[in-house]
Biopython code that builds the backbone (N, CA, C, O; Angstrom):
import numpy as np
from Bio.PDB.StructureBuilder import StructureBuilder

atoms = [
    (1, "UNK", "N", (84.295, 76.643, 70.613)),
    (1, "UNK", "CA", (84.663, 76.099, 71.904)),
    (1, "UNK", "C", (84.244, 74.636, 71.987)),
    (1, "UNK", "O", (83.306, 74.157, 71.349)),
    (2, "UNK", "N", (85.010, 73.990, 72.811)),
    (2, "UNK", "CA", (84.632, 72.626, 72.751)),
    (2, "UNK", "C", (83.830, 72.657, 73.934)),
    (2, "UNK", "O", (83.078, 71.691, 73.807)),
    (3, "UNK", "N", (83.629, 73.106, 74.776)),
    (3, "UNK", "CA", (82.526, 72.967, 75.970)),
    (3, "UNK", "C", (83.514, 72.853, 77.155)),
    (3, "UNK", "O", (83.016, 73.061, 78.261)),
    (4, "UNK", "N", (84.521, 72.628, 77.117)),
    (4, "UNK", "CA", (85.008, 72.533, 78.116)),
    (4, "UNK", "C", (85.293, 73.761, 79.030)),
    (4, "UNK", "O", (85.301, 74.736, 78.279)),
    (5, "UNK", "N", (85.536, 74.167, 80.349)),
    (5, "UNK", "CA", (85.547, 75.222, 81.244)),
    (5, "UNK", "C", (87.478, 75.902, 80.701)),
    (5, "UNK", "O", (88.293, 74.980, 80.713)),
    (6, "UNK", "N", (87.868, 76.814, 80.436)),
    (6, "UNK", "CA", (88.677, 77.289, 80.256)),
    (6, "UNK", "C", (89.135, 77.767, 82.108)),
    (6, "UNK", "O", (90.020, 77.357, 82.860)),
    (7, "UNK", "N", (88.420, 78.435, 82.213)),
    (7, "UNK", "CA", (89.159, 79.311, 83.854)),
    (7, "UNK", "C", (87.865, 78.981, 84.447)),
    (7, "UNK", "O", (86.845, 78.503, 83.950)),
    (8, "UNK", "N", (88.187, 79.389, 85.744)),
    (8, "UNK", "CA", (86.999, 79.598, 87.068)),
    (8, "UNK", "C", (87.465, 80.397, 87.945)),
    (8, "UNK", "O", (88.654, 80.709, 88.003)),
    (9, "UNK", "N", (86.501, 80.844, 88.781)),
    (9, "UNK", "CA", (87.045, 81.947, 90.243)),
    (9, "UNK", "C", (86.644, 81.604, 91.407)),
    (9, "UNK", "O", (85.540, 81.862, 91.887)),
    (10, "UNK", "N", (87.508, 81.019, 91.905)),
    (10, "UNK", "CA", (87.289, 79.870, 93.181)),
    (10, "UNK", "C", (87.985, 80.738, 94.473)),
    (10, "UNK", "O", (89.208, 80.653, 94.579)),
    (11, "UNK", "N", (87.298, 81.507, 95.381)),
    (11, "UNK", "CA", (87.554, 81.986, 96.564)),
    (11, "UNK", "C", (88.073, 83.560, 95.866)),
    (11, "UNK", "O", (88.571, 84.382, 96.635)),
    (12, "UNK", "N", (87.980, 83.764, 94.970)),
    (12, "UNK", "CA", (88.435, 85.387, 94.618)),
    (12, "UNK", "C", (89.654, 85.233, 93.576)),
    (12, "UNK", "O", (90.081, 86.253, 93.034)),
    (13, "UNK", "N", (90.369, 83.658, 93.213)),
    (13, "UNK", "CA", (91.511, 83.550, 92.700)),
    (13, "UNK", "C", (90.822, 83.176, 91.323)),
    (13, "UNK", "O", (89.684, 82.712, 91.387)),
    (14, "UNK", "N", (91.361, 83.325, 90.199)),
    (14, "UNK", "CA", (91.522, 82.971, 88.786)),
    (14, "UNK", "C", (92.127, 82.053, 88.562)),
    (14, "UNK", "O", (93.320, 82.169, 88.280)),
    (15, "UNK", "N", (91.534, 80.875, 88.610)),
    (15, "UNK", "CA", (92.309, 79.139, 88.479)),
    (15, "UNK", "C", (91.989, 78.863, 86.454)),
    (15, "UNK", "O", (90.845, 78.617, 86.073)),
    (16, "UNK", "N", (93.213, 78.969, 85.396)),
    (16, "UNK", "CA", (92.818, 78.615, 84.548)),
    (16, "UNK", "C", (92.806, 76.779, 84.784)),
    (16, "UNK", "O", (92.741, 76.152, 85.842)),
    (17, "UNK", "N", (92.879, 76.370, 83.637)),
    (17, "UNK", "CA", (92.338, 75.083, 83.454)),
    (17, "UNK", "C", (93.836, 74.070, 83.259)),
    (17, "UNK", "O", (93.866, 72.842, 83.170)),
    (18, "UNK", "N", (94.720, 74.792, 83.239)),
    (18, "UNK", "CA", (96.478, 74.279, 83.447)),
    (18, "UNK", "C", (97.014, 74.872, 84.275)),
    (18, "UNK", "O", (98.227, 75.025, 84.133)),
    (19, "UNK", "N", (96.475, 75.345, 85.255)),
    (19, "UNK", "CA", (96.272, 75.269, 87.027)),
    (19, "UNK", "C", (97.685, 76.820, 87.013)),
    (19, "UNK", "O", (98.434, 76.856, 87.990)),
    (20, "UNK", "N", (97.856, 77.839, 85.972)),
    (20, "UNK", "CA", (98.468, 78.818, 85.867)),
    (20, "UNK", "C", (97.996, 80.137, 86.135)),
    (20, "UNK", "O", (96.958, 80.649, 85.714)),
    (21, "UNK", "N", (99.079, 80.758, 87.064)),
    (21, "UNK", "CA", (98.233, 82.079, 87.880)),
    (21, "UNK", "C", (97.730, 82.899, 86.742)),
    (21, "UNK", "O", (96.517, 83.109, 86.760)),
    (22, "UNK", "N", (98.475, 83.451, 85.667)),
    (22, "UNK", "CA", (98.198, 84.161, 84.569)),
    (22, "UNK", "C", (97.077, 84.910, 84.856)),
    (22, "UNK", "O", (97.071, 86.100, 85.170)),
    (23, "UNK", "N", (96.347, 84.344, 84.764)),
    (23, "UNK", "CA", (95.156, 85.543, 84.104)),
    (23, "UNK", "C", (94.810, 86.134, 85.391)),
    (23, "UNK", "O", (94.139, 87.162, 85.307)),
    (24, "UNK", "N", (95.238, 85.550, 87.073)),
    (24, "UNK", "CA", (95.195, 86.485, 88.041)),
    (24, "UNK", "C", (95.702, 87.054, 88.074)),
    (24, "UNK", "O", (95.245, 88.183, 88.253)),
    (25, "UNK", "N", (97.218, 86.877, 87.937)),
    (25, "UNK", "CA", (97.797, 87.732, 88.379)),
    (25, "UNK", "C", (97.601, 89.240, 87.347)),
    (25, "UNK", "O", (97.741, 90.377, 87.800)),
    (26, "UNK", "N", (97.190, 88.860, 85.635)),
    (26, "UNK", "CA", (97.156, 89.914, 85.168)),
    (26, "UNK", "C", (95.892, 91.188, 85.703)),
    (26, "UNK", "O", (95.948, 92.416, 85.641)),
    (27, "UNK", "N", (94.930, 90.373, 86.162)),
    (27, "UNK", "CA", (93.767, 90.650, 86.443)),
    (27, "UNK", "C", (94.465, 92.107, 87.979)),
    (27, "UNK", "O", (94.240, 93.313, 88.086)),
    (28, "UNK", "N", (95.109, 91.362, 88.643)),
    (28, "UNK", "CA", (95.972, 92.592, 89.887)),
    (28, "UNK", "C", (96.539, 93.475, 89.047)),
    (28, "UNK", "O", (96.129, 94.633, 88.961)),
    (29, "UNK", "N", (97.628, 92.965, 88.285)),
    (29, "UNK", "CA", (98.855, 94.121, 87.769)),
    (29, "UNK", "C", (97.269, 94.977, 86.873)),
    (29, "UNK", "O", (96.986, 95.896, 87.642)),
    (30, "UNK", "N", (96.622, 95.000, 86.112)),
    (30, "UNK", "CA", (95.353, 96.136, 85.852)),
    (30, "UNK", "C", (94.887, 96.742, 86.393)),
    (30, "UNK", "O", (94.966, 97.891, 85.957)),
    (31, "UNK", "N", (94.033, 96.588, 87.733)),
    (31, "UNK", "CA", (94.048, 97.119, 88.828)),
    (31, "UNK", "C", (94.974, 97.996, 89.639)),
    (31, "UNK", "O", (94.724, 99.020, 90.275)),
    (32, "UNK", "N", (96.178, 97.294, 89.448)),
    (32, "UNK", "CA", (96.907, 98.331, 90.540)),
    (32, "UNK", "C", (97.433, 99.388, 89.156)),
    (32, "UNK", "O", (98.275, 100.215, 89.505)),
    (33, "UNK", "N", (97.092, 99.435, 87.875)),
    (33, "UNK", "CA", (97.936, 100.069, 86.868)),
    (33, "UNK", "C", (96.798, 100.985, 86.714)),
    (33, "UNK", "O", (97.164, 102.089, 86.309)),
    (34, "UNK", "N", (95.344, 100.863, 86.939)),
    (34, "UNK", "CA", (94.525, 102.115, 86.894)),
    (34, "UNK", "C", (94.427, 102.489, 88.164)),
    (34, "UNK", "O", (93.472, 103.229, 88.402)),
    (35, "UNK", "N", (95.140, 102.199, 89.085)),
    (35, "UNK", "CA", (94.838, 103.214, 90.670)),
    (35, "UNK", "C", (95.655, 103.830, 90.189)),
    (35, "UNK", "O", (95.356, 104.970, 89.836)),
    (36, "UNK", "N", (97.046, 103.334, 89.970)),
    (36, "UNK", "CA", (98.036, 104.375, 89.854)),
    (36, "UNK", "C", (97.971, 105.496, 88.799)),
    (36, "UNK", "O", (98.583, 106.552, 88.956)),
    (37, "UNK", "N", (97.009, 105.167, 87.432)),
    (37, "UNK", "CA", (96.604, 106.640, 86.454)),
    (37, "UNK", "C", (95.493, 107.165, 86.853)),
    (37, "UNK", "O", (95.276, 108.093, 86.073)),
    (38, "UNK", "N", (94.397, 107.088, 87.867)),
    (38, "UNK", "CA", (93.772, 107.612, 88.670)),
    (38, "UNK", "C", (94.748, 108.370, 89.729)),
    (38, "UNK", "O", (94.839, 109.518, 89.295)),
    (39, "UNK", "N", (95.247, 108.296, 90.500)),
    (39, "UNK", "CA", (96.139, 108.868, 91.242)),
    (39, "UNK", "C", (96.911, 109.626, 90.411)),
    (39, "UNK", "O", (96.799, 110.813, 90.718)),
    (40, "UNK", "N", (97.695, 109.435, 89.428)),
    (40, "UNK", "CA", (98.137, 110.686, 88.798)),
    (40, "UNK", "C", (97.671, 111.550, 88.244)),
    (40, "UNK", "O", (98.297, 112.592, 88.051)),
    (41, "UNK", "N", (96.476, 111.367, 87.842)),
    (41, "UNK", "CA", (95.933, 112.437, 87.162)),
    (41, "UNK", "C", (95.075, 113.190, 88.887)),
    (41, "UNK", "O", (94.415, 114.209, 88.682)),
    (42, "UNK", "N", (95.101, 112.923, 89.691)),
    (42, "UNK", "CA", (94.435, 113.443, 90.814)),
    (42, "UNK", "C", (95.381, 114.425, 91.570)),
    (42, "UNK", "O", (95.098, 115.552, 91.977)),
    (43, "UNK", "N", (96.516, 113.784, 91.666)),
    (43, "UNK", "CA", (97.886, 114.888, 92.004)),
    (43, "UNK", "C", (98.283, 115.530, 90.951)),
    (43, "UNK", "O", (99.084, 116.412, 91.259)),
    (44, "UNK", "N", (98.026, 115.454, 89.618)),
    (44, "UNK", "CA", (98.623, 116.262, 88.770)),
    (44, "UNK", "C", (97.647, 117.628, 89.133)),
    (44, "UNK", "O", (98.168, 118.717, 88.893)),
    (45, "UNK", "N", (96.784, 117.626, 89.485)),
    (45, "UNK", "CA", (95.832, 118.771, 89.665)),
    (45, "UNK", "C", (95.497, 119.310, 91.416)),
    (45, "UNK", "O", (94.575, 119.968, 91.899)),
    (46, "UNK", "N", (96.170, 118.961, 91.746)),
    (46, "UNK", "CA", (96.002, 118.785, 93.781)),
    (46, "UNK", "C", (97.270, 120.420, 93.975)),
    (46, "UNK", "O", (98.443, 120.634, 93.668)),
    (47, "UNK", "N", (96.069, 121.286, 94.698)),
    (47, "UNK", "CA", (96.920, 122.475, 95.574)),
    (47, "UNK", "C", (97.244, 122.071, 96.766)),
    (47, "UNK", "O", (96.953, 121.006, 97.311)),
    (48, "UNK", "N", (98.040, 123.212, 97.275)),
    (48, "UNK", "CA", (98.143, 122.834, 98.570)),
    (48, "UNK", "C", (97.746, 122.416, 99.790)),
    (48, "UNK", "O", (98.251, 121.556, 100.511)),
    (49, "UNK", "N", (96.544, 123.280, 100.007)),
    (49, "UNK", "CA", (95.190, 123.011, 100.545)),
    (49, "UNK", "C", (94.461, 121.405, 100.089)),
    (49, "UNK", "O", (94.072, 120.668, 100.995)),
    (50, "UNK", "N", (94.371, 121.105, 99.068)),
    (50, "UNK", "CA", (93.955, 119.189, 98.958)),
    (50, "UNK", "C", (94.736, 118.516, 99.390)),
    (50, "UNK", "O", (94.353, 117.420, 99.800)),
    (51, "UNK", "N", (96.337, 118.908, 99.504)),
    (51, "UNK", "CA", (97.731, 117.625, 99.329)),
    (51, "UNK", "C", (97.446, 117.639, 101.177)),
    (51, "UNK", "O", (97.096, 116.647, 101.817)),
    (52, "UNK", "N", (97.711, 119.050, 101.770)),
    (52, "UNK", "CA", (97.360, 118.935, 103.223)),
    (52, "UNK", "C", (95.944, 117.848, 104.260)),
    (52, "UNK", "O", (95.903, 117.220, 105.319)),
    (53, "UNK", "N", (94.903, 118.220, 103.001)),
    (53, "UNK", "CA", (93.972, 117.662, 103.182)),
    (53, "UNK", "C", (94.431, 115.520, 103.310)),
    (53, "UNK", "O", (94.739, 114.767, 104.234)),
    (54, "UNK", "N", (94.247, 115.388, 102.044)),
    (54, "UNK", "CA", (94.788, 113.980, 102.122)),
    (54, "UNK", "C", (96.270, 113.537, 102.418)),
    (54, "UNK", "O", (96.463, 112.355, 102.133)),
    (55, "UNK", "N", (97.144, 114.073, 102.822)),
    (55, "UNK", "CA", (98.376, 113.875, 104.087)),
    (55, "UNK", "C", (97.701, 113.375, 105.295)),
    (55, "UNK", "O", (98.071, 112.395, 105.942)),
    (56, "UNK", "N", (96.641, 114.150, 105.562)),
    (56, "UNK", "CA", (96.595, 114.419, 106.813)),
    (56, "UNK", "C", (95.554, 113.115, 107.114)),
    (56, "UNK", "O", (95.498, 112.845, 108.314)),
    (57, "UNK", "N", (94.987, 112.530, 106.519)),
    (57, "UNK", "CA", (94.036, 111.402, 106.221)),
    (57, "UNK", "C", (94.725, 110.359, 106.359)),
    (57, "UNK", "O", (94.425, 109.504, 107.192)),
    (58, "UNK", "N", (95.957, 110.240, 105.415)),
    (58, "UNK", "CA", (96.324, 108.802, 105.384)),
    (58, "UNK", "C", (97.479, 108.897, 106.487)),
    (58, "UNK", "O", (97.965, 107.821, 106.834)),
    (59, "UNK", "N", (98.003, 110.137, 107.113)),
    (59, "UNK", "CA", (98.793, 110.089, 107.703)),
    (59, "UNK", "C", (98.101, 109.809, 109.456)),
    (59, "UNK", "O", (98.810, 109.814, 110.463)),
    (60, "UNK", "N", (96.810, 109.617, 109.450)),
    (60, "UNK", "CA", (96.197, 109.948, 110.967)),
    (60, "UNK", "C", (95.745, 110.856, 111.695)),
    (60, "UNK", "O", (95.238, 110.729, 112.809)),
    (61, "UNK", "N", (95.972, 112.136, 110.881)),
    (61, "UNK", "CA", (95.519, 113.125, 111.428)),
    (61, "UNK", "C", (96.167, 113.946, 112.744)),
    (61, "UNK", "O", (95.763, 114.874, 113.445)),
    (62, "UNK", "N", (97.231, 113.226, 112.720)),
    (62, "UNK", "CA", (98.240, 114.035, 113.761)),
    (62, "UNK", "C", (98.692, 115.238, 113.460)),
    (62, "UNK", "O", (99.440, 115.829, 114.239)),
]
sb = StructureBuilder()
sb.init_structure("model")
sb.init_model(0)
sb.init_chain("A")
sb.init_seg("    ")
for serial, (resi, resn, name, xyz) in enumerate(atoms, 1):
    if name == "N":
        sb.init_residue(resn, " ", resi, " ")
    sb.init_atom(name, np.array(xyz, "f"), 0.0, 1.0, " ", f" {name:<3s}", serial, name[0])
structure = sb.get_structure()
């Protein structure tokens, strides 16, 4: 390395050093790509009784 700063994280954003979202935005699309294989493997195994359960959670409870 030459010493110089490659990236920084300035307010929660990933600013590389040629001012390109890249490595934020990859940093989201990972995140939202393990909620979503967390979530499938959570409904792949969910009865009726759990699916009612969390319906009823995100739906308000009406």
């Amino acid at each position: 390395m030459s010493g110089k700063t490659l990236s920084r994280i300035d307010l929660g954003v990933n600013i590389l050093a040629d001012l390109s979202p890249e490595i934020h935005i990859n940093g989201i699309v990972r995140a939202a790509y393990a909620f979503l294989s967390h979530a499938r493997v959570a409904f792949r195994h969910m009865d009726k009784e759990m699916f009612r359960n969390i319906y009823g959670t995100y739906r308000g409870g009406r």
